[in-house]
N, C-alpha and C positions, 0 to 999 in steps of 0.2 A: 504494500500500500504506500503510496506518494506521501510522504508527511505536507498536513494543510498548517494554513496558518489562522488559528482555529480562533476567531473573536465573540468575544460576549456584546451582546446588539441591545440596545436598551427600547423600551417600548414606544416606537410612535409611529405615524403611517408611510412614510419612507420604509423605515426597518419591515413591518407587516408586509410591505408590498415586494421587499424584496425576499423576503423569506418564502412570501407563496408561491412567486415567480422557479427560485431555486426548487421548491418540491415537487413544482411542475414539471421542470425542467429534469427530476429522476435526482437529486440531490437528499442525501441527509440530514437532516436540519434538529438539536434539540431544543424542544419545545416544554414549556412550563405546565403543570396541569395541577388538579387541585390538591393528589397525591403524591405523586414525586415529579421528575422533570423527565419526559419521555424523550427517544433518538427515534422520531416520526420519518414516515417517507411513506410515497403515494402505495397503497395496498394492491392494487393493481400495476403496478408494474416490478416486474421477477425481479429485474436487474437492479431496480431500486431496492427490492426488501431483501435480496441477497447483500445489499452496500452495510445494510445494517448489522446481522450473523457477522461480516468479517470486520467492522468496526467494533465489534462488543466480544469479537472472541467468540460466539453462542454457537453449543450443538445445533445440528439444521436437525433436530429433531424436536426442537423444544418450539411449542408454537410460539404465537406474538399474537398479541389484543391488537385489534384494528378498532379503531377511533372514529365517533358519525358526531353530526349536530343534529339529527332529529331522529325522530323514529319511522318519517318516511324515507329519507334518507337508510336508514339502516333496511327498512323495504324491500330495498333496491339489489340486495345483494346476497339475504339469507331471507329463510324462510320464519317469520316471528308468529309463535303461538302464542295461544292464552293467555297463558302464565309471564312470556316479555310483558306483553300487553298491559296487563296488571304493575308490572315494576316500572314500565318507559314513564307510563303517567302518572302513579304514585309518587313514586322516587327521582325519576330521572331530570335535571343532569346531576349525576351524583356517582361515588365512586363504588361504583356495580357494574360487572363484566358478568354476562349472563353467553355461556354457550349453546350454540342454534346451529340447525343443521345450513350448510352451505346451500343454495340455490345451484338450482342442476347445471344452466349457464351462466353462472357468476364471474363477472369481469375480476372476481378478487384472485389475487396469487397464489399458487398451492404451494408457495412456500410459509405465505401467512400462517397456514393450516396444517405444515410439516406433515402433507399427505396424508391426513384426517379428511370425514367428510361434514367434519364442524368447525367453526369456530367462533373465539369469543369477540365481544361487540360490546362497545359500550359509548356511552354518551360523557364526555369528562366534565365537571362542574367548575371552571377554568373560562373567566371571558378571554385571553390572550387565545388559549386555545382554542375554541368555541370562535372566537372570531377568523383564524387562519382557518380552521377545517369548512368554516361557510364561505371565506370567498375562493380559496380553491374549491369548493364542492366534491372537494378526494374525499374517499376514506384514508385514514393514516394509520399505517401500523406505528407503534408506540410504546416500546417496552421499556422499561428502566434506561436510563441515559447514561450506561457505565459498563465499564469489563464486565463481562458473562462471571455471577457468580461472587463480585465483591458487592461492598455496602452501596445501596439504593441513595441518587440523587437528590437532596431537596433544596439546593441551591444553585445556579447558574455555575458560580464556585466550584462544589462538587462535580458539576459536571464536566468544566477543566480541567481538573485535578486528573478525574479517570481518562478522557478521551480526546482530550489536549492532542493536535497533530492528527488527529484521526476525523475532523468533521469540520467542515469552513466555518457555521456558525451556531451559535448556542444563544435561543431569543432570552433574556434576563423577565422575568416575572415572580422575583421577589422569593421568599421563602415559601415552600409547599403548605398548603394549612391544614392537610389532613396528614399527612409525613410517613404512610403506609401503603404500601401498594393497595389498587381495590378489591374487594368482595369477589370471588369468581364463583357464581350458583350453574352447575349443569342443568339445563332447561329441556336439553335434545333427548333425553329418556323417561321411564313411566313416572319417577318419580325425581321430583327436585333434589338437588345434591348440592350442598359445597364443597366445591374442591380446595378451596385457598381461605383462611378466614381474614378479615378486612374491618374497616371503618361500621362497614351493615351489618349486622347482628341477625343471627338466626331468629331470634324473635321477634325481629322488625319483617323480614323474609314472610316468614308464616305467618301474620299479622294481615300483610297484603295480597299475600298468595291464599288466603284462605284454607290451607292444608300443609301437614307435616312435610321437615324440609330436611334431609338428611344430613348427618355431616359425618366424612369421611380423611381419615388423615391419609391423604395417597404419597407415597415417596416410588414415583415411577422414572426410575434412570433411563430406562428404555423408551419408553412412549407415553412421556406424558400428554393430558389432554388439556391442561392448562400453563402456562406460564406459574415459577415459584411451587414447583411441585417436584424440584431436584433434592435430592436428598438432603445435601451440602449448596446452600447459596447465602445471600447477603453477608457474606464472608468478609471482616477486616482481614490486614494482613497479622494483629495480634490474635492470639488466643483468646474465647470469647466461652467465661463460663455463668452458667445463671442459677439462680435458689441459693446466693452465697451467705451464709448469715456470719461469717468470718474469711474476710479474705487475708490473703498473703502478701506480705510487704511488694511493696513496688506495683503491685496491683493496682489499679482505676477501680473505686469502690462506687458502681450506679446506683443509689437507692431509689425508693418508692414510698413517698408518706414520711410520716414522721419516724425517724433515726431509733434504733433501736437502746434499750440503757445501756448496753456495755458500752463503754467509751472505746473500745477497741473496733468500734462499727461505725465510724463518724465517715460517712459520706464523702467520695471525692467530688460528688455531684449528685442530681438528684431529677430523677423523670418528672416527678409531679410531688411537691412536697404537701400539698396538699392531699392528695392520693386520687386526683382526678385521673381517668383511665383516655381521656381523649387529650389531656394535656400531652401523661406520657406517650401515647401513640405518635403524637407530632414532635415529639423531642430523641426519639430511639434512633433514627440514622443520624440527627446530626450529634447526637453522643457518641454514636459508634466512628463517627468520621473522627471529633475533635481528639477524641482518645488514641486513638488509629496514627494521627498526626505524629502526635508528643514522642519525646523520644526519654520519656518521667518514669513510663510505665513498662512491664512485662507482658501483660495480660491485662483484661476488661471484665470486669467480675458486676455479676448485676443480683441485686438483692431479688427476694421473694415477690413476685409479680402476680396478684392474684388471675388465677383463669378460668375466669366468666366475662362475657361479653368482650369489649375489645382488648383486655389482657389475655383471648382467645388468638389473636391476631399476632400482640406483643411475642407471646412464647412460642408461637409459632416460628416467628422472625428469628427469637434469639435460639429455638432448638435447631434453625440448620444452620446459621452463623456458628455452633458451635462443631458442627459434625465435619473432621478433616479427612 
């Protein structure tokens, strides 16, 4: 690959228009969303969503979310049942990736779909983003804006850091505000699944779906059906261990809530000191970045994280960050 001379583009209609033009044009571009910052390129073009696999490093067997702004728009290209129906308008644009079978003649790329005959689709709750995918009128493929397999993007930054050299330009939109990748529910079988847990909550899911919503912990190395379904990802390059209630010198000690009495557990920092579970969801990559930095620490050690609702998401993040 040609090393680019890869710039951070700040938000105004000059930069917008040039950025659409580039994804038009079969270009890689990362883009800001409401979860992390995606490495977008037009879904329908091979050549384009192959630029992405060899910029991110990514097995051609691990699909990639493609990105709509509406739900006619998503129409156009898979087949949406009942059940989308129910989440587009309830929920949507929000960070939910619902998997649906491909359209028989779908202009989308079968590498989007790593030769599946589904894939996931989602609406991103992001005006920068929401405003490039309307006046291109593309679908974007959109996966994490970073090497296959390290810590997820949520700042223009981060995404330098990882792919610097590897993509002309990175749109700036501020820090992510959900700071997790999104929800992935299988839609394409008899019954609702989660493959990925996210920001949406299974009791939000079945709330609006009217009916039981499965969830599954899949670790498929071979063929997975969703993106974040590798054994081992969001990997720093430290050692990354979690449920610590004593960590070991030189350790980065993450808490959650209020500091436990032993004095031997006082926080190198802290998810949510309050013990809000959507603070810490938006604070978990760039902890694992700023930690990841430092040259202080051995290891990134994370306190007791409870797991219900989005600390279902958290431990999920930190169980494969941990697995080398």
């Amino acid at each position: 690959m040609l090393k680019k001379d890869t710039k951070i583009l700040e938000y105004n209609k000059d930069n917008i228009n040039l950025i659409c033009k580039e994804l038009t044009k079969g270009e890689v571009i990362a883009i800001p969303t409401e979860t992390v910052y995606g490495l977008s390129a037009n879904a329908c073009d091979e050549l384009a969503v192959s630029k992405i696999y060899h910029a991110k490093g990514r097995p051609s067997f691990n699909p990639l979310i493609v990105h709509f702004h509406s739900m006619d728009h998503i129409k156009e290209y898979v087949q949406v049942n009942e059940w989308a129906i129910k989440i587009i308008e309830n929920l949507c644009p929000a960070p939910i990736t619902m998997i649906l079978k491909r359209k028989e003649n779908t202009k989308l790329s079968h590498l989007v779909s790593a030769g599946l005959d589904t894939v996931g689709v989602r609406i991103p709750d992001h005006p920068i983003a929401l405003e490039i995918i309307k006046q291109t009128n593309l679908p974007l493929s959109a996966p994490s804006a970073n090497s296959s397999g390290l810590v997820s993007p949520t700042t223009a930054e981060h995404v330098l850091k990882s792919l610097g050299g590897r993509i002309p330009y990175i749109m700036n939109g501020g820090n992510s505000h959900v700071g997790v990748e999104s929800t992935v529910i299988d839609l394409s079988a008899d019954i609702p699944t989660i493959l990925r847990y996210g920001y949406i909550t299974q009791s939000t899911l079945e709330d609006i779906l009217g009916t039981p919503v499965n969830t599954v912990n899949i670790n498929d190395d071979n063929s997975p059906k969703s993106p974040g379904m590798m054994t081992s990802h969001y990997a720093p390059s430290l050692p990354v261990f979690k449920d610590v209630l004593h960590p070991k010198d030189k350790q980065a000690y993450i808490g959650f809530g209020i500091p436990h009495d032993n004095e031997q557990n006082i926080y190198t920092d802290n998810l949510s000191t309050s013990g809000d579970l959507v603070e810490a969801c938006a604070n978990l990559f760039k902890f694992l970045h700023k930690y990841d930095d430092s040259n202080s620490y051995t290891a990134i050690a994370f306190a007791p994280i409870p797991n219900t609702g989005l600390g279902l998401a958290i431990n999920d993040r930190l169980n494969r960050a941990t697995i080398r």
